[in-house]
LUMZA-190710 format. One record per residue (C-alpha): residue in three letters; x, y, z. Coordinates in pm, 1 decimal. Layout:
% residues N
<res = ALA; c1 = X; c2 = Y; c3 = Z>
...
***
This chain:
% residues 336
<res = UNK; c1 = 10441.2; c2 = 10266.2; c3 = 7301.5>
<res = UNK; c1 = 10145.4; c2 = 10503.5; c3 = 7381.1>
<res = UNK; c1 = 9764.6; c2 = 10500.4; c3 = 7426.7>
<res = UNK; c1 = 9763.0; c2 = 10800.5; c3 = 7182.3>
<res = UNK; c1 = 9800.9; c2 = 10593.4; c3 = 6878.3>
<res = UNK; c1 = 9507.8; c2 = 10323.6; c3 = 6807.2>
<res = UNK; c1 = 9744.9; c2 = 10092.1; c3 = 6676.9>
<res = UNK; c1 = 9895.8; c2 = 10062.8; c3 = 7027.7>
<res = UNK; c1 = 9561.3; c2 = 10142.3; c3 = 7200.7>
<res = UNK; c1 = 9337.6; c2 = 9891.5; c3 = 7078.9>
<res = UNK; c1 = 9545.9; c2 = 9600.7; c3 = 7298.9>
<res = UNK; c1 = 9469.2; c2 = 9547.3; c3 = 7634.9>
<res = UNK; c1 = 9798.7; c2 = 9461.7; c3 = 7690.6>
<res = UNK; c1 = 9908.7; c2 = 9768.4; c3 = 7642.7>
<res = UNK; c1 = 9593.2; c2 = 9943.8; c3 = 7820.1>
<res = UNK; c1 = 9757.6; c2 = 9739.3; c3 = 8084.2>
<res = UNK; c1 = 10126.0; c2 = 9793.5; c3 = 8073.7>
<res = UNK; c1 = 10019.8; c2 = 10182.1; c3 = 8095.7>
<res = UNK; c1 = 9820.9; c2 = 10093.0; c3 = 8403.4>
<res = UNK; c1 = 10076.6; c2 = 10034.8; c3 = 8590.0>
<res = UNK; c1 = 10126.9; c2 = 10427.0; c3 = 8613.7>
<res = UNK; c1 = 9770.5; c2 = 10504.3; c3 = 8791.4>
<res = UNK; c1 = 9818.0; c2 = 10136.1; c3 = 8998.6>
<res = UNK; c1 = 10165.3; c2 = 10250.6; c3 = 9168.9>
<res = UNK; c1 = 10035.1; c2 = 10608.5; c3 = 9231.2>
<res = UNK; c1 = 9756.9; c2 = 10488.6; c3 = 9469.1>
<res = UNK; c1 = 9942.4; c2 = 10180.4; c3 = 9625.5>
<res = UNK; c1 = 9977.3; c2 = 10172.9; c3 = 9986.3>
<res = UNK; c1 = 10224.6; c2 = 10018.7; c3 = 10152.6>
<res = UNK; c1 = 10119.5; c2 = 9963.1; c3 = 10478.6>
<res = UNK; c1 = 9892.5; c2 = 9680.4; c3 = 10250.2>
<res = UNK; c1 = 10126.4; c2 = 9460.3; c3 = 10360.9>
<res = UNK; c1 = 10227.5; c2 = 9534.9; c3 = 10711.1>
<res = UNK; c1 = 10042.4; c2 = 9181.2; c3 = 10809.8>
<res = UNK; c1 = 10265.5; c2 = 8937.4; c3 = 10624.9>
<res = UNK; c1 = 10600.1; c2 = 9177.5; c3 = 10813.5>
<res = UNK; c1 = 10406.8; c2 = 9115.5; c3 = 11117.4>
<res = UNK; c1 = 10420.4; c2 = 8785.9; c3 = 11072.5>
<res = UNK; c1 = 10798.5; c2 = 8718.3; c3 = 10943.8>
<res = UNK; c1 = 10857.6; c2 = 8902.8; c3 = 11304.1>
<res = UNK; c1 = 10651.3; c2 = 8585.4; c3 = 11501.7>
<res = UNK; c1 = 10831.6; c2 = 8308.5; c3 = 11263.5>
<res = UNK; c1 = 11187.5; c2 = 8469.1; c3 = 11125.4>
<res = UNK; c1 = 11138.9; c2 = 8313.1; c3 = 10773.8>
<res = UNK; c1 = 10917.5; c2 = 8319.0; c3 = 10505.2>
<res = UNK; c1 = 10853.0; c2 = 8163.5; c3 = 10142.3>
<res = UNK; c1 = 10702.3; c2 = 8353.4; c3 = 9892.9>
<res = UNK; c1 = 10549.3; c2 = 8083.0; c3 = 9655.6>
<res = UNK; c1 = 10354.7; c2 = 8097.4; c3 = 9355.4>
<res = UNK; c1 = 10390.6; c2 = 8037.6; c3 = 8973.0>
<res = UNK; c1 = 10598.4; c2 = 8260.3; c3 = 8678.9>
<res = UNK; c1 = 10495.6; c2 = 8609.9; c3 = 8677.5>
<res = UNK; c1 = 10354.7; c2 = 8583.5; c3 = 8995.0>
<res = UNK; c1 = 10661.7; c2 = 8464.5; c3 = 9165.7>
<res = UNK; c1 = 10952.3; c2 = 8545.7; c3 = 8930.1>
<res = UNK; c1 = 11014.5; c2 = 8891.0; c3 = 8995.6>
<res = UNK; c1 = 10805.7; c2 = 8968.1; c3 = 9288.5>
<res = UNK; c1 = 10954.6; c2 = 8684.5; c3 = 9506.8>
<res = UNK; c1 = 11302.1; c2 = 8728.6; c3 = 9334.8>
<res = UNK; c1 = 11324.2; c2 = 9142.9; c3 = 9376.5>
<res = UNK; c1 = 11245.3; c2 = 9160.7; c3 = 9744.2>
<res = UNK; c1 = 11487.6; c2 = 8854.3; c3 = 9818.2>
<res = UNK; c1 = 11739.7; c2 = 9075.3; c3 = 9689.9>
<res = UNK; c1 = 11653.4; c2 = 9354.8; c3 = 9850.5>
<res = UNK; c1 = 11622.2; c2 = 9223.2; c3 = 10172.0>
<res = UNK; c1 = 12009.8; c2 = 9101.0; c3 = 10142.2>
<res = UNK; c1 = 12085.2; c2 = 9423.6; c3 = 10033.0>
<res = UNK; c1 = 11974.0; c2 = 9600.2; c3 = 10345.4>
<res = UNK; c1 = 12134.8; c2 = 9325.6; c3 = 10574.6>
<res = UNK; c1 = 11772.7; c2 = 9158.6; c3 = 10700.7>
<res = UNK; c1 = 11868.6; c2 = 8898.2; c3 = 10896.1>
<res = UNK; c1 = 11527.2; c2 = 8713.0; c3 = 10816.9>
<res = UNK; c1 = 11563.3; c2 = 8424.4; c3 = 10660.4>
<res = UNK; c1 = 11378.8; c2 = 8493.5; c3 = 10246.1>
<res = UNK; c1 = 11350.1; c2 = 8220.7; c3 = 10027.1>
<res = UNK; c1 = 11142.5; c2 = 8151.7; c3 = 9740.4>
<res = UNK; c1 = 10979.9; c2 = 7865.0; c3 = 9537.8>
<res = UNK; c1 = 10784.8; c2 = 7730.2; c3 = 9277.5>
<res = UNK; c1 = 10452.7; c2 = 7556.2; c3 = 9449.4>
<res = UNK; c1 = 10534.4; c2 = 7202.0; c3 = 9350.4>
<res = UNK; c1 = 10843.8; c2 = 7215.2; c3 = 9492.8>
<res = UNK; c1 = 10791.2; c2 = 7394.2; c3 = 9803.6>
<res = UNK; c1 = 10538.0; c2 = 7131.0; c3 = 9894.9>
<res = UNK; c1 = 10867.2; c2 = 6885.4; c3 = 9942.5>
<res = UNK; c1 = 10948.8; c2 = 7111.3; c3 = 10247.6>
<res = UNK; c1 = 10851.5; c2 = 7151.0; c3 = 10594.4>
<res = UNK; c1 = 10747.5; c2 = 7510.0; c3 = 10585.2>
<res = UNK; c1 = 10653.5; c2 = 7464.3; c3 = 10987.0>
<res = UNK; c1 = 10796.7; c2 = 7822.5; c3 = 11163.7>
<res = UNK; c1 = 10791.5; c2 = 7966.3; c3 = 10793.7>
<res = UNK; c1 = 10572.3; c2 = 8287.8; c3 = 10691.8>
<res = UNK; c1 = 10433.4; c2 = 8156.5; c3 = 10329.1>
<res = UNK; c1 = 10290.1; c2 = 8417.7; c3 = 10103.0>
<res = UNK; c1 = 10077.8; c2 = 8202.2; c3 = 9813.2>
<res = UNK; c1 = 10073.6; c2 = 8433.5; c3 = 9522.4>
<res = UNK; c1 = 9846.1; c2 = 8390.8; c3 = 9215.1>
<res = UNK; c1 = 9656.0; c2 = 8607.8; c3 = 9033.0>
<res = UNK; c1 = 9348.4; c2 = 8440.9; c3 = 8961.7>
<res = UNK; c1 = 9342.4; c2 = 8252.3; c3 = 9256.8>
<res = UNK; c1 = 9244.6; c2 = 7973.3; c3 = 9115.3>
<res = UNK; c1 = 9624.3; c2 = 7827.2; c3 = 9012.0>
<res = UNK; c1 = 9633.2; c2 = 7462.2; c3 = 9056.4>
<res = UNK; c1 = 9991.6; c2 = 7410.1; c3 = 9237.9>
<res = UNK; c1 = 9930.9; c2 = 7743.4; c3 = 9481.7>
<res = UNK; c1 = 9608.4; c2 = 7584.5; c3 = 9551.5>
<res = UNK; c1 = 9724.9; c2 = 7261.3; c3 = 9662.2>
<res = UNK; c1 = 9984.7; c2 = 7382.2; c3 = 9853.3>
<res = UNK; c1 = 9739.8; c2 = 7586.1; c3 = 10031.7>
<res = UNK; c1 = 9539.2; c2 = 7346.0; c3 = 10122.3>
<res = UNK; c1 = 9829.7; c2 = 7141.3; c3 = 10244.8>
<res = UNK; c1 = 9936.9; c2 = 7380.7; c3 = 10496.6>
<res = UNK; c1 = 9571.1; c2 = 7466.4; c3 = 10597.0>
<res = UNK; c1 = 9534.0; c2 = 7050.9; c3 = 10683.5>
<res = UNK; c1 = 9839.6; c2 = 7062.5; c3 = 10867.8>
<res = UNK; c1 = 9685.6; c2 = 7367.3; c3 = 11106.8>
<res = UNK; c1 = 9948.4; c2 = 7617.3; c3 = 10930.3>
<res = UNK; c1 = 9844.5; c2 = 8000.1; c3 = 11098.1>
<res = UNK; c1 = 10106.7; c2 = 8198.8; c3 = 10861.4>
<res = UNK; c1 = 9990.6; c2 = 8145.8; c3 = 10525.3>
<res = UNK; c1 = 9860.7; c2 = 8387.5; c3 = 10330.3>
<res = UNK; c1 = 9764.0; c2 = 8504.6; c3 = 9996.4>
<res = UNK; c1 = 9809.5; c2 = 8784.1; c3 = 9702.4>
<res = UNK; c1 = 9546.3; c2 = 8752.5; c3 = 9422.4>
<res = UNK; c1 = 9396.2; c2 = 9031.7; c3 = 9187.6>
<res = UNK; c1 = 9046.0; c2 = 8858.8; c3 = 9254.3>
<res = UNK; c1 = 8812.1; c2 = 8877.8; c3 = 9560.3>
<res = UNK; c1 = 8684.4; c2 = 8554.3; c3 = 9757.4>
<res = UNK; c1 = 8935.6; c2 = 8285.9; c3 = 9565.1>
<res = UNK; c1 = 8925.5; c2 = 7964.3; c3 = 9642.5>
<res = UNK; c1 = 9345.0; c2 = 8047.9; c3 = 9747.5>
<res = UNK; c1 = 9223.6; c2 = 8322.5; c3 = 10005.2>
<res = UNK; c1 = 8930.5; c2 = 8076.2; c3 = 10111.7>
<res = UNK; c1 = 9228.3; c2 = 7818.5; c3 = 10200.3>
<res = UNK; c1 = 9471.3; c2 = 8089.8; c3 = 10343.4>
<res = UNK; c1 = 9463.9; c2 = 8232.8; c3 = 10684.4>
<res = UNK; c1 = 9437.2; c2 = 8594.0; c3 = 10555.5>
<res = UNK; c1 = 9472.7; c2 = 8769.9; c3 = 10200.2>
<res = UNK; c1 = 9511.7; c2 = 9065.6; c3 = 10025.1>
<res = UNK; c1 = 9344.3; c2 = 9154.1; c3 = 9700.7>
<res = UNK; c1 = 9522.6; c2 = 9342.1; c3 = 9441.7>
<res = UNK; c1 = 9370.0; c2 = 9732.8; c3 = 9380.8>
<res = UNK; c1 = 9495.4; c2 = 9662.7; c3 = 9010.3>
<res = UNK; c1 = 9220.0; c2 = 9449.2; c3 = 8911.6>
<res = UNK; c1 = 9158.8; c2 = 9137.7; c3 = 8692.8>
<res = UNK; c1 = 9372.1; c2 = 9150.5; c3 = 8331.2>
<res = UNK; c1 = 9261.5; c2 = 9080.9; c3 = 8028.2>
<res = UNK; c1 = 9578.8; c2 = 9039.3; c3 = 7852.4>
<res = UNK; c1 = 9686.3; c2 = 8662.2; c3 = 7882.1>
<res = UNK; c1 = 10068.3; c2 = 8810.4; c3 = 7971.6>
<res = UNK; c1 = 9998.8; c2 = 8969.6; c3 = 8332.6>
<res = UNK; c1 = 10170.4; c2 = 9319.7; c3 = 8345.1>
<res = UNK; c1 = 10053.7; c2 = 9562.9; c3 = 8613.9>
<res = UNK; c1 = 10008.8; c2 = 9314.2; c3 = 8853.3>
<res = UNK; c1 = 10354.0; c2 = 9167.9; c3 = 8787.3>
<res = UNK; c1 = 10470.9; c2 = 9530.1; c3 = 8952.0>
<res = UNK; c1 = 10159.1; c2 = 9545.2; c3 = 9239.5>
<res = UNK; c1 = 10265.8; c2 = 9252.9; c3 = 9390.5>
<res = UNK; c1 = 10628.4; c2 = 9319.2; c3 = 9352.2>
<res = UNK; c1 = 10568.5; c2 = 9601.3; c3 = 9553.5>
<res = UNK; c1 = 10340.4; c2 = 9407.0; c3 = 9797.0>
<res = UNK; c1 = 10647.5; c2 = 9191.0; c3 = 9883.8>
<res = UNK; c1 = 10914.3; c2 = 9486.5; c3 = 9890.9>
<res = UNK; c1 = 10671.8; c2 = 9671.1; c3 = 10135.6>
<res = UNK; c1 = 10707.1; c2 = 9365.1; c3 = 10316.7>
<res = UNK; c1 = 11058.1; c2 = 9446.3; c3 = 10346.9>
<res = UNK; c1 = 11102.2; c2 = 9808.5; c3 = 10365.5>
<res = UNK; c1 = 10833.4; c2 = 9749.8; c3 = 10677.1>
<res = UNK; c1 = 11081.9; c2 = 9468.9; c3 = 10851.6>
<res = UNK; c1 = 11368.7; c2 = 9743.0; c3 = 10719.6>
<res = UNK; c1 = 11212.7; c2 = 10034.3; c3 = 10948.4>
<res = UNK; c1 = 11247.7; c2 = 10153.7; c3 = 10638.6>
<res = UNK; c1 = 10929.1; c2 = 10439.0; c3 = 10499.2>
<res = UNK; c1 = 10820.5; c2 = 10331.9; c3 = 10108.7>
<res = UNK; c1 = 10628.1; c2 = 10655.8; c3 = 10069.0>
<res = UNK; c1 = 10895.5; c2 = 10891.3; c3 = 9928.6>
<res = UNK; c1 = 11074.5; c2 = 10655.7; c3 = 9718.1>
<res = UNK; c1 = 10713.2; c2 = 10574.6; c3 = 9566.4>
<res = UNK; c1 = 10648.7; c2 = 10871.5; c3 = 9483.0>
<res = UNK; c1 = 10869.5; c2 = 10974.5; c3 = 9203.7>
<res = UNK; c1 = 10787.0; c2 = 10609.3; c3 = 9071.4>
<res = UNK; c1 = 10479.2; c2 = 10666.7; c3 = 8850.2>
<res = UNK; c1 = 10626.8; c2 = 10999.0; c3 = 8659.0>
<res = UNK; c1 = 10959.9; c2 = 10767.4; c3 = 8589.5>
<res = UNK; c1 = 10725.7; c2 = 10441.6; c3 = 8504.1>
<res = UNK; c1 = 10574.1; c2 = 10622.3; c3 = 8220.0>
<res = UNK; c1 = 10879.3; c2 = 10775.4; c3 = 8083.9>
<res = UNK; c1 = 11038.9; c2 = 10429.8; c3 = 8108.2>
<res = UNK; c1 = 10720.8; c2 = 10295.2; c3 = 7908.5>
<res = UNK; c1 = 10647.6; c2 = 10573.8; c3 = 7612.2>
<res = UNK; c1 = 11039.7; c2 = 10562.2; c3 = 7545.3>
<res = UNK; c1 = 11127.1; c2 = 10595.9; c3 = 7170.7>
<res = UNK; c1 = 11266.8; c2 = 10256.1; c3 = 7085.1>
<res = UNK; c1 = 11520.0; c2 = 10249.8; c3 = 6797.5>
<res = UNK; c1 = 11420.8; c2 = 10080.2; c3 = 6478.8>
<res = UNK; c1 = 11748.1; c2 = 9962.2; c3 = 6486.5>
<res = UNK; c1 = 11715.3; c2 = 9769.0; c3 = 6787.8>
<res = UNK; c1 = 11350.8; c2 = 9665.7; c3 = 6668.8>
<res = UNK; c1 = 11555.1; c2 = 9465.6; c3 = 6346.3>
<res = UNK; c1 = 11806.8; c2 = 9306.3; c3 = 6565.3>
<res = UNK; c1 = 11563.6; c2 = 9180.6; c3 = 6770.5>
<res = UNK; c1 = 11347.9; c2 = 9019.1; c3 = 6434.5>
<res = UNK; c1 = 11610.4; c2 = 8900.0; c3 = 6290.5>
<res = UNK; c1 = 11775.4; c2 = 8705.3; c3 = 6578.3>
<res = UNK; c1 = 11722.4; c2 = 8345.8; c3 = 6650.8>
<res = UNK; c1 = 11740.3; c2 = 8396.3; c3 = 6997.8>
<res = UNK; c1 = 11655.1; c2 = 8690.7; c3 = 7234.4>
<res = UNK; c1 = 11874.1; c2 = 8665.6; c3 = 7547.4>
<res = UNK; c1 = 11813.5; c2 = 8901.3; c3 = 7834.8>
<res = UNK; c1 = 12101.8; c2 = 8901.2; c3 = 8072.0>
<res = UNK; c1 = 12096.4; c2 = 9087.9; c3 = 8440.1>
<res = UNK; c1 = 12104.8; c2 = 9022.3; c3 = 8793.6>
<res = UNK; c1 = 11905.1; c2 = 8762.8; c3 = 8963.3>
<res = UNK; c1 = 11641.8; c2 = 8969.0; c3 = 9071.0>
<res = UNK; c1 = 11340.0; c2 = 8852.2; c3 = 8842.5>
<res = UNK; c1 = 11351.8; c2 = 9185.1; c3 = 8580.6>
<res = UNK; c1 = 11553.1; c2 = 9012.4; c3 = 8323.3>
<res = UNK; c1 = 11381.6; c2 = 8650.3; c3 = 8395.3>
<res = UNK; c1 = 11059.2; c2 = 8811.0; c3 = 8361.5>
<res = UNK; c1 = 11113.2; c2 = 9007.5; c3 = 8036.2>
<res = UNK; c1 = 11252.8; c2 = 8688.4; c3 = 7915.6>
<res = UNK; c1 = 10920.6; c2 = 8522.8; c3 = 7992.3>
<res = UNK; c1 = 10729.8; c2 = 8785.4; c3 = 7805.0>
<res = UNK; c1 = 10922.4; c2 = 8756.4; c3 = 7525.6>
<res = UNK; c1 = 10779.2; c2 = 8412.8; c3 = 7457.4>
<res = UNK; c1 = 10428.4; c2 = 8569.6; c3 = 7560.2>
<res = UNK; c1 = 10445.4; c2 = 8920.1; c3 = 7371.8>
<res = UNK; c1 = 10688.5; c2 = 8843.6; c3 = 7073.9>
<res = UNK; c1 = 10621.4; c2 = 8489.4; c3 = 7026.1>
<res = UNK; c1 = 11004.7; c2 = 8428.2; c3 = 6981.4>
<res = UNK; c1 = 11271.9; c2 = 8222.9; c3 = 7151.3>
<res = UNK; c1 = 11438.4; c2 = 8384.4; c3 = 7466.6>
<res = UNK; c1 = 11687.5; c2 = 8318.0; c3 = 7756.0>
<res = UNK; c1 = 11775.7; c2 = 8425.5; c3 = 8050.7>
<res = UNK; c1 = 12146.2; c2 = 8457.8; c3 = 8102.8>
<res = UNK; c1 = 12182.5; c2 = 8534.0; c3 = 8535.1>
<res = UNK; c1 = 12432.3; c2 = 8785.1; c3 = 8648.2>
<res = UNK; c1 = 12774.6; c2 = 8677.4; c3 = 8461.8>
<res = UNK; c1 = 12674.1; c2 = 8340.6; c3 = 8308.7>
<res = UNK; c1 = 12696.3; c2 = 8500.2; c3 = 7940.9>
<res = UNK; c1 = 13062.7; c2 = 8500.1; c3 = 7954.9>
<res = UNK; c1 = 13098.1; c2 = 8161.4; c3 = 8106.3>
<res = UNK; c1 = 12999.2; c2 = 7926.7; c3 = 7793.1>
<res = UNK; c1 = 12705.5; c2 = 7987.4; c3 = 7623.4>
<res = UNK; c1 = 12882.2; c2 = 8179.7; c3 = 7386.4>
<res = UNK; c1 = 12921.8; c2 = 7866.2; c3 = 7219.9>
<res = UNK; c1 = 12571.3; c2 = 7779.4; c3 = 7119.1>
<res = UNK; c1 = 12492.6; c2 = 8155.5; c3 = 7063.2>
<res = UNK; c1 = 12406.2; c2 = 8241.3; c3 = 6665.4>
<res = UNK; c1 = 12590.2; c2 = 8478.4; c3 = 6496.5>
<res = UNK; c1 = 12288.8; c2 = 8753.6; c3 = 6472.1>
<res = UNK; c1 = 12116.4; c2 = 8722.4; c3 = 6816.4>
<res = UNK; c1 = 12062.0; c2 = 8984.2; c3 = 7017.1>
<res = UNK; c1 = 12161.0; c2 = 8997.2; c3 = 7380.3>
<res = UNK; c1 = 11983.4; c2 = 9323.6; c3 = 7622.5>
<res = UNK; c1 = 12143.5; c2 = 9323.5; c3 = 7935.5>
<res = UNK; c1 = 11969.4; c2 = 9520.2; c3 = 8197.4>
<res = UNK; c1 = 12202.4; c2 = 9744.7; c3 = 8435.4>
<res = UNK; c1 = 12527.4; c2 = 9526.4; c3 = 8327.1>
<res = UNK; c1 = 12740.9; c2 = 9515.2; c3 = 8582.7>
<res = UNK; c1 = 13099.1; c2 = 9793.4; c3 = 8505.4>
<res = UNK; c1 = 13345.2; c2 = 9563.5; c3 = 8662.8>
<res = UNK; c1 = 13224.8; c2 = 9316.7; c3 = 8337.6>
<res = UNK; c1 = 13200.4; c2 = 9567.3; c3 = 8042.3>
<res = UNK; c1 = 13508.5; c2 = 9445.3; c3 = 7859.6>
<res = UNK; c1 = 13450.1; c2 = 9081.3; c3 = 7939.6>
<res = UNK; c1 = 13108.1; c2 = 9105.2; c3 = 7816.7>
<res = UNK; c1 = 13199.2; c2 = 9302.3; c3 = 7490.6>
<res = UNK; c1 = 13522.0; c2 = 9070.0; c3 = 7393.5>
<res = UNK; c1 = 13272.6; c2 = 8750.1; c3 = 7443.1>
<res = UNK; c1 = 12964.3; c2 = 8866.3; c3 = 7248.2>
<res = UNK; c1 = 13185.3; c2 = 9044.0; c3 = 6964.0>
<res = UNK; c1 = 13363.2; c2 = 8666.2; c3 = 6897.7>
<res = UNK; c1 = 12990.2; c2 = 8557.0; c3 = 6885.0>
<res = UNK; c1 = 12876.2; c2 = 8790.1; c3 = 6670.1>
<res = UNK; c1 = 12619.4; c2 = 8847.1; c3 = 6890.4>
<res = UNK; c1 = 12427.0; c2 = 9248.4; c3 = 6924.7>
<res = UNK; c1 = 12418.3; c2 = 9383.7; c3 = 7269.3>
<res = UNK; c1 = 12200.1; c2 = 9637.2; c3 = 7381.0>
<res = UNK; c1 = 12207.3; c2 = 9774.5; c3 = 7740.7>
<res = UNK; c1 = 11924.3; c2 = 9914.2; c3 = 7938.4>
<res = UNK; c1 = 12051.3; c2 = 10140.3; c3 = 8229.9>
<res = UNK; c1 = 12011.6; c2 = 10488.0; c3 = 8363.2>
<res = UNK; c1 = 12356.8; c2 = 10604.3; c3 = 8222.3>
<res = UNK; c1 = 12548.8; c2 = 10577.4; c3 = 7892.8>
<res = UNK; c1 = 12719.4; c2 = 10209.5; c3 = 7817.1>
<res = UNK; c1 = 13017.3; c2 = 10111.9; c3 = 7574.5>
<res = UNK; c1 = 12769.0; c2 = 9818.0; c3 = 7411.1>
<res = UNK; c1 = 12593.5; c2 = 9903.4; c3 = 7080.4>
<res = UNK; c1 = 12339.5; c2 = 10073.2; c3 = 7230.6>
<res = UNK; c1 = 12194.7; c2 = 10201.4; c3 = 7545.5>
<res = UNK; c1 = 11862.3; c2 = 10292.5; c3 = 7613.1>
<res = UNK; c1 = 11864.7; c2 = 10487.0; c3 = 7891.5>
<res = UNK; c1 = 11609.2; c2 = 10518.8; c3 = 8193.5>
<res = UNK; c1 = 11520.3; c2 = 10747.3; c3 = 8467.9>
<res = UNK; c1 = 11719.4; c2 = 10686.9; c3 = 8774.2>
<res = UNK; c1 = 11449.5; c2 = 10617.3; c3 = 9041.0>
<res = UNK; c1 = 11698.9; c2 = 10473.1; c3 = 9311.2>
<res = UNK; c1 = 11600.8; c2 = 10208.0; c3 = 9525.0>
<res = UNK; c1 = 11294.6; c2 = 10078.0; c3 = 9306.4>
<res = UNK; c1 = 11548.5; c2 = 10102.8; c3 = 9014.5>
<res = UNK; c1 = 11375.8; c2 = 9754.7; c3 = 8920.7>
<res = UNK; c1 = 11076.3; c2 = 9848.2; c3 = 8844.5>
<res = UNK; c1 = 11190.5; c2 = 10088.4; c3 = 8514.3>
<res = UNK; c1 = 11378.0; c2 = 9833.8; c3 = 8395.2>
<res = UNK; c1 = 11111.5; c2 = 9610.8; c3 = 8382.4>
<res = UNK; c1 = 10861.3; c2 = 9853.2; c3 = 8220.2>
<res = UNK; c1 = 11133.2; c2 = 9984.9; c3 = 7988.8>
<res = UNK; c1 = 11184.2; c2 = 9613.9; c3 = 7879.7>
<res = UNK; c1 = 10767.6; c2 = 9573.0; c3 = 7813.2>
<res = UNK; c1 = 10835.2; c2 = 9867.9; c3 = 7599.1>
<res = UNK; c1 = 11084.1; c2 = 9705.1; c3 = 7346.3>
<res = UNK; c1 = 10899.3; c2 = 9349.0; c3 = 7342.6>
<res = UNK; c1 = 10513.3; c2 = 9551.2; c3 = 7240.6>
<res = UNK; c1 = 10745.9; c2 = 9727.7; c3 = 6946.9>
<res = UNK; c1 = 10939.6; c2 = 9378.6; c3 = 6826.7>
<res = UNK; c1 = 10567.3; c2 = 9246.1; c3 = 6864.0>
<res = UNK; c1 = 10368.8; c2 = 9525.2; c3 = 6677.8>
<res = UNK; c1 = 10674.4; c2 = 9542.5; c3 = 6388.6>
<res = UNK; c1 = 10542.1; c2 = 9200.3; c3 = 6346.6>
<res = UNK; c1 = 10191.1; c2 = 9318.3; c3 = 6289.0>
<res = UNK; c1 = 10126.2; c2 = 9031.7; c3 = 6630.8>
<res = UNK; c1 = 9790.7; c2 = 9044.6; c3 = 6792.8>
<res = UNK; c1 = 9918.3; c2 = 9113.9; c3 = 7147.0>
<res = UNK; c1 = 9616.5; c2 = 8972.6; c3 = 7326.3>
<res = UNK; c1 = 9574.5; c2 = 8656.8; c3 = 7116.8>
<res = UNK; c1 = 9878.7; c2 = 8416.4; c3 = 7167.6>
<res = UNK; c1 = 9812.2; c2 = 8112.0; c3 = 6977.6>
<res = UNK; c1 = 9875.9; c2 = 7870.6; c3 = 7282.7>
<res = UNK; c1 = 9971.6; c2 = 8070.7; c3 = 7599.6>
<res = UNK; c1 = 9663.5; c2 = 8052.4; c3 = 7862.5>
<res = UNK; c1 = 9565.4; c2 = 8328.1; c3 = 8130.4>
<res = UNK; c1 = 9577.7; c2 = 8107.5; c3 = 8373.7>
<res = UNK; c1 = 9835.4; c2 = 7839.8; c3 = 8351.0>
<res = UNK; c1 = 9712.9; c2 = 7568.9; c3 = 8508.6>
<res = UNK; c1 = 9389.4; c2 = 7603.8; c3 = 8622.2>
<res = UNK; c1 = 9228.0; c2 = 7401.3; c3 = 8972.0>
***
């Protein structure tokens, strides 16, 4: 993928994708010190929202958070269902792009009628009816999309809620950020093999298998936005554990950063299914293939995710697809 070629350049999607690159050079973390300051008063918080907007972003800094030993409680939910909860003594970050998205929106308004003071909102647009119903909100610097799948903003407000965090952590962003943009756009101009472009067309069903942090659950939702083709999302070790059985001899499984300890389960299972496997990580894998990314440490996520974009826009444009036209798929899901 690359802006030098007009068959690539002529999408927004992929004007966007490569946007990430300028967006993560000139985000600030201290964005987000507010929402920290906040988990501090209450000890909890929900990020809510709806898919991209929740998925990974929500998903990523859970698992960080474990990872560093936070003893705040993190927990995360669709908007429909976090409205069956009392979120009273609970930081809740309402997260939708347009902020206009019917289910954030209610909830929002909930809380505000019940005299919540620690809700909050992320949106890529100014003066939304979701910031309007919050107590305080932060726009994204990424700006609006024009794509119908949201890219760039998927990774802004990822790294909104890991700033979060890294700021509860005591932790400084700054020089992991850094090296970010340099390995973003490596991770996103990768040469994809034709190879693994073929698998991928000829498959019945794409599976994307990896831990759950959102990257693999996300890439699985762009698949049905970007290559207009079945997908799954297989979490952590649940490819081994039966659906082997309904896998077709022919699809294609990537799993992003598999996990060592599992190498041989994962290659005796998908070999008896007939079933292509194609790793992305930063180092070489037994599976069929391996692309490989740059190693940017602690916001390791992030490359996968971009490296991932990559291989759906090349499926997609092998297909001769019109990457900003899906045929059903809506910018804004379900609109207040």
């Amino acid at each position: 993928m690359t802006l030098k070629d007009q068959n690539y350049a002529q999408y927004y999607l992929v004007q966007e994708m490569m946007g990430t690159v300028p967006t993560v050079e000139k985000f600030d973390p201290h964005c987000a010190d507010f929402v920290a300051d906040s988990i501090r008063r209450t000890g909890a918080v929900m990020f809510t929202g709806e898919g991209s907007s929740r998925i990974m972003p929500a998903k990523n800094a859970r698992r960080k958070a474990m990872q560093l030993g936070l003893k705040y409680n993190f927990q995360n939910e669709g908007s429909r269902q976090a409205m069956e909860y009392d979120l009273n003594g609970y930081t809740v970050l309402l997260d939708s792009n347009s902020g206009r998205t019917k289910e954030v929106l209610t909830l929002a308004k909930q809380l505000k009628a019940a005299g919540h003071k620690e809700a909050f909102s992320l949106s890529a647009n100014p003066d939304t009816p979701l910031e309007q119903a919050s107590v305080k909100g932060h726009v994204l610097g990424c700006g609006w999309e024009e794509a119908v799948a949201a890219t760039k903003s998927v990774v802004e407000q990822g790294l909104f809620c890991e700033a979060v965090v890294w700021n509860l952590a005591g932790k400084d962003m700054a020089p992991a950020l850094k090296a970010l943009p340099e390995k973003l756009q490596t991770a996103l101009t990768l040469d994809i093999p034709s190879e693994i472009v073929s698998w991928a067309k000829a498959a019945h069903t794409i599976y994307f298998a990896g831990m759950n942090d959102g990257v693999a659950e996300e890439l699985t939702l762009k698949t049905n936005e970007i290559t207009r083709r079945k997908s799954d999302f297989l979490e952590g070790t649940y490819a081994v554990h039966g659906i082997e059985e309904v896998m077709q001899e022919g699809d294609i499984v990537f799993v992003v950063n598999p996990i060592e300890a599992e190498y041989e389960k994962f290659q005796t299972v998908f070999a008896g299914a007939g079933v292509h496997v194609v790793a992305i990580d930063t180092k070489v894998t037994p599976f069929e293939r391996t692309i490989i990314v740059p190693d940017a440490g602690e916001l390791q996520s992030y490359v996968y995710l971009c490296a991932g974009w990559n291989v759906l826009v090349e499926i997609a444009m092998s297909d001769g697809i019109n990457l900003d036209k899906p045929q059903r798929a809506r910018k804004v899901g379900n609109e207040m």
